[in-house]
N, C-alpha and C positions, 0 to 999 in steps of 0.2 A: 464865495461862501459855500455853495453847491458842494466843490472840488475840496474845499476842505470838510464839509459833511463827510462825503464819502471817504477820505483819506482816514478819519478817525474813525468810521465805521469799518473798514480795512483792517485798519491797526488794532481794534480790538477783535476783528476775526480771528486773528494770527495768534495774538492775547489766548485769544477762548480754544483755539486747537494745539496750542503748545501746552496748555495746562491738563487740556485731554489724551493728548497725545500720551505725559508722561503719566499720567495717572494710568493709564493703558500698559506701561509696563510690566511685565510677566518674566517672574524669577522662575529658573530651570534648576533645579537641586539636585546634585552629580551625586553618588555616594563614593567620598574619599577612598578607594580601593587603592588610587596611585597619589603622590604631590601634587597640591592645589596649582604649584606651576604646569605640570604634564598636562593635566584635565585640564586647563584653562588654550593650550595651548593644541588639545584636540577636539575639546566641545566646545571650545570658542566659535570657531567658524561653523559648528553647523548650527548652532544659535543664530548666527546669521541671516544664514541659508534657511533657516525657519522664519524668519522674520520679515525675512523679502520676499517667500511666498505667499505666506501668511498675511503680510498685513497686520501682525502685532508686532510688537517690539517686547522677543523674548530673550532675558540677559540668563549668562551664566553663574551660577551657584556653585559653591561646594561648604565644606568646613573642615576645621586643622587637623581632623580625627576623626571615624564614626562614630565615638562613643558623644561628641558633641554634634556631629548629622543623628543623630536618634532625637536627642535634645531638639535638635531643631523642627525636626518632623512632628515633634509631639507639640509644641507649640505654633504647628502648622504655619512658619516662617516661608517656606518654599509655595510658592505656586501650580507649581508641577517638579513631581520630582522622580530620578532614574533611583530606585531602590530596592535593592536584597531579597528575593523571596518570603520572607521571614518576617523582614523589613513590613511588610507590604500587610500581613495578614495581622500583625501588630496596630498599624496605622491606618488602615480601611475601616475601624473600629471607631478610634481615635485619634484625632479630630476628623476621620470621616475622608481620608483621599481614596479616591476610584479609580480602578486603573481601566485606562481607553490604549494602551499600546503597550506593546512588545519587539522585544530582537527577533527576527525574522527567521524560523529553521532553526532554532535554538532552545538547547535544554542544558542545564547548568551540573557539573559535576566537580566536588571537591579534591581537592590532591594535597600528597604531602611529598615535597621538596627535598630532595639532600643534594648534598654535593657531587660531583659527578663520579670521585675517586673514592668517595665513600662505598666501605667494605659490605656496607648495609644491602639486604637483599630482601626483607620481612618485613616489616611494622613491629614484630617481636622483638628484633634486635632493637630497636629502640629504646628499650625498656631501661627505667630511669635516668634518660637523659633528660635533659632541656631541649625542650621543642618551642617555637614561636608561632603566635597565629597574630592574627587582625583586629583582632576584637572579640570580647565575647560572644555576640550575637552576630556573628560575619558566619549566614548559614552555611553557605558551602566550606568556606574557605576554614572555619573553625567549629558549627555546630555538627556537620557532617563527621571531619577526621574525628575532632576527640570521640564524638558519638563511637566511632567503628573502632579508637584504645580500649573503650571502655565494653565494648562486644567483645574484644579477643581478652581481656581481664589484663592489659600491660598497661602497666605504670609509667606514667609521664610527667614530669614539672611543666606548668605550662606558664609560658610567659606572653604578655601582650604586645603589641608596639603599633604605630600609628597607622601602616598603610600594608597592602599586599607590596608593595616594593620594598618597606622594612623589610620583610618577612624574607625574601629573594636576595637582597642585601646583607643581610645577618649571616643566613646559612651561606652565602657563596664566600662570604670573607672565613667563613669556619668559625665563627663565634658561636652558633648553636648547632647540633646535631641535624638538626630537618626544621621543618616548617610545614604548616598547611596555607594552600591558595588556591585556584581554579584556574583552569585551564587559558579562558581569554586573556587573563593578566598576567599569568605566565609566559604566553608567547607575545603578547607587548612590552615584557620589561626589554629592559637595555640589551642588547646581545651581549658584552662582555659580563655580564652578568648571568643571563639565561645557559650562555654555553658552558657555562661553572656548574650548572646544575642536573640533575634527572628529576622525575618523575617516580616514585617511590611508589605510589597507589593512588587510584583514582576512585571515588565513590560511584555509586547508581548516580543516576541522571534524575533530576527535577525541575519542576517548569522555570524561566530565566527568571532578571528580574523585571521587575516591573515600573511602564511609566503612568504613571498616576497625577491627580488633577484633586488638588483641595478644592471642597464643597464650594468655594465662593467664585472657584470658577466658573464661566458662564458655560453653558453646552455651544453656545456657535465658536465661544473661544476654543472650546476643547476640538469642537469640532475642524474649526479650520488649521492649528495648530495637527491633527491627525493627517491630516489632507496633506501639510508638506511635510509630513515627514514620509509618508507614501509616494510623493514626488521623488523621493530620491532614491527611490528603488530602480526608475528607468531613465535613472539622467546619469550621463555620460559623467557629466561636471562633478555631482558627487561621488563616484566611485571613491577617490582618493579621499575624502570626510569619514566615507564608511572604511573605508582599510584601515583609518586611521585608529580607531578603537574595535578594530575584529569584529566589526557588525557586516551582514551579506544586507540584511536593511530592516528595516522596522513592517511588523503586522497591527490589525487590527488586536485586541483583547477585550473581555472579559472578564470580570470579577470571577466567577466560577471557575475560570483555571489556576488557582491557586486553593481550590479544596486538598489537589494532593498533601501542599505542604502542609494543611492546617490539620489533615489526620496525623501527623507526624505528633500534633501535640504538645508540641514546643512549648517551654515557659521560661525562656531566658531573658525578657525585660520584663521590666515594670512601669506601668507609664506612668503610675501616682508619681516614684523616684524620679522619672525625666522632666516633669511637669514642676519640679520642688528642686533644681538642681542644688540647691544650699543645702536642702535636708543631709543634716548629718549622720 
């Protein structure tokens, strides 16, 4: 009788830590820059690797587009999430994420794309063509270049498409004149891709992006979740995690280093509209 006391007091131990275990899970929210397959297939493992340091169980995130990762963020779906400069000084507001980390040695600079054989030598000569970017609010990759069309006064059709590898995509098949993107995710797209392309102009430089932790995370969770990602600064084993998305490793952060971007002064979302996605 004993033996089976303890056997059900057991079995409901197991019960009580697998229910807390999963309620313990912690979403990681990538900002769509490349295909939900690519992200999955290079933040996958360091979710891992966060998780086996850590002691949480944090899974990976993304969505089919940033204009539905904005969406997301505003409905503060993500737990912690990797996002945009821009991204960041939008949603530190609303719902309230605080950024505790950043890419290590990194400052972020927008660029526009052409072809390699392209005759283009200016951002002038651009002038009324079709250019692609990322999204409206993809600060380097599209509020940076058109920012710097609209300083020199040349006229551009601007067209959208889902990811920085649309973008890389488009212009190397020759379907649009250039593109804007940034530098990391130019030198991670596909090589037969990359080597179709140049570098046309490159922006000033602004702080990266930022990772951040919705208010309902706990500080020891943010805190331990900091701690392995600073592990992998000096392990061997991750070098190849970090190679894998052009990070040297992650620092501490700050909220206050993202004043630069907020004198910029930006106004290109609105969170009422992200919060109302039906509003027509």
């Amino acid at each position: 009788m004993l033996r089976t006391g303890i056997g059900i007091i057991s079995l409901v131990a197991v019960v009580l830590w697998l229910s807390t275990a999963s309620a313990w899970t912690e979403t990681f929210g990538v900002v769509p820059q490349q295909s939900a397959q690519k992200l999955a297939r290079k933040w996958g493992p360091i979710c891992a690797y966060w998780s086996e340091r850590s002691g949480l169980a944090i899974t990976f995130a993304t969505a089919p587009d940033i204009p539905e990762f904005e969406r997301r963020l505003a409905a503060g779906l993500y737990d912690f999430a990797y996002m945009n400069p821009y991204h960041y000084t939008v949603f530190c507001v609303r719902p309230g994420y605080e950024a505790f980390a950043r890419q290590k040695d990194k400052r972020i600079s927008g660029i526009v794309v052409v072809r390699r054989d392209s005759p283009c030598r200016d951002l002038r000569e651009l002038a009324g063509k079709t250019l692609v970017f990322p999204s409206p609010a993809a600060f380097a990759a599209s509020i940076l270049t058109r920012a710097q069309f609209r300083e020199l006064g040349v006229p551009i059709v601007v067209k959208y498409v889902k990811s920085h590898d649309s973008v890389y995509l488009n212009v190397a098949r020759g379907f649009y004149e250039g593109g804007g993107g940034v530098v990391r995710t130019f030198l991670n797209a596909e090589p037969s891709v990359r080597n179709r392309l140049r570098i046309l102009w490159k922006s000033e430089s602004y702080p990266p992006h930022a990772i951040a932790a919705h208010p309902r995370v706990s500080a020891e969770d943010r805190r331990r979740l900091l701690e392995a990602m600073l592990a992998m600064n000096d392990d061997r084993a991750a070098k190849p995690l970090l190679e894998a998305i052009e990070f040297k490793g992650f620092a501490p952060a700050e909220d206050r280093e993202w004043d630069e971007v907020r004198a910029l002064e930006i106004d290109a979302l609105e969170i009422d509209a992200l919060e109302r996605p039906d509003k027509p």
